[in-house]
N, C-alpha and C positions, 0 to 999 in steps of 0.2 A: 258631643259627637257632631253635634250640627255645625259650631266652630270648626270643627277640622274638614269637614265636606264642604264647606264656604270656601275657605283658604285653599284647599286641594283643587276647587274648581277654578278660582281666580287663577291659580300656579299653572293651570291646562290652561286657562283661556291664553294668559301672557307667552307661554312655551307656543302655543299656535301661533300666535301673532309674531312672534321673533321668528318661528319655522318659514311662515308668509315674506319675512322679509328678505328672511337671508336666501330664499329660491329668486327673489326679485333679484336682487343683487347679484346671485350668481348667474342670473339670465340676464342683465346688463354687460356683466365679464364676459359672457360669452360673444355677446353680439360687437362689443368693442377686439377680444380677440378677431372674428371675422373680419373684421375692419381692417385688424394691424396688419393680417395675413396678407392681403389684398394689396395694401399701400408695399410693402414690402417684397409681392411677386412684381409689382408696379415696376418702381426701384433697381429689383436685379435685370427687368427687359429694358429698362431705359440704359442700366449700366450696359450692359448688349452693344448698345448702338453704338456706344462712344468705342472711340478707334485711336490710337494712336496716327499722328501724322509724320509721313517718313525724315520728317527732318527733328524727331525728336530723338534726345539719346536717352535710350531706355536705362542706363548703365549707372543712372543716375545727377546727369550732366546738366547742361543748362540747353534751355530750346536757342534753336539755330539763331534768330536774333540777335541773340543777351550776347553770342560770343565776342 
C-alpha cells in the first residue's frame, strides 16, 4: 500500500507541475494576444490615413505616370 501512495503522490506532484506550466503558457498567449491586438488596431488607423491621389484610377488602371 505504501508503493501505491508513493507513485499516487509522485503522479499529483507531476499533474501540478504541468497544471503550473500550462497557466504559464497560457498567460504568455494571452499577453502576446494583447500585443497582436494592438499592432493590428495600429495597422487599421495607419491604413485610415492613406488616401488615394486623384490622379489614380481606381478602376484598376495604371497611375497617371506609367500612361
Amino acid at each position: 500500500m505504501n508503493d501505491l501512495e508513493e507513485r499516487l503522490a509522485r503522479r499529483e506532484a507531476i499533474a501540478l507541475k504541468l497544471a503550473h506550466q500550462l497557466n504559464a503558457k497560457i498567460d504568455e498567449c494571452e499577453a502576446l494576444k494583447k500585443d497582436l491586438v494592438w499592432y493590428v488596431k495600429r495597422v487599421q488607423e495607419l491604413e485610415k490615413q492613406l488616401y488615394l491621389a486623384d490622379h489614380v484610377d481606381t478602376t484598376g488602371g495604371n497611375w497617371a505616370w506609367e500612361q
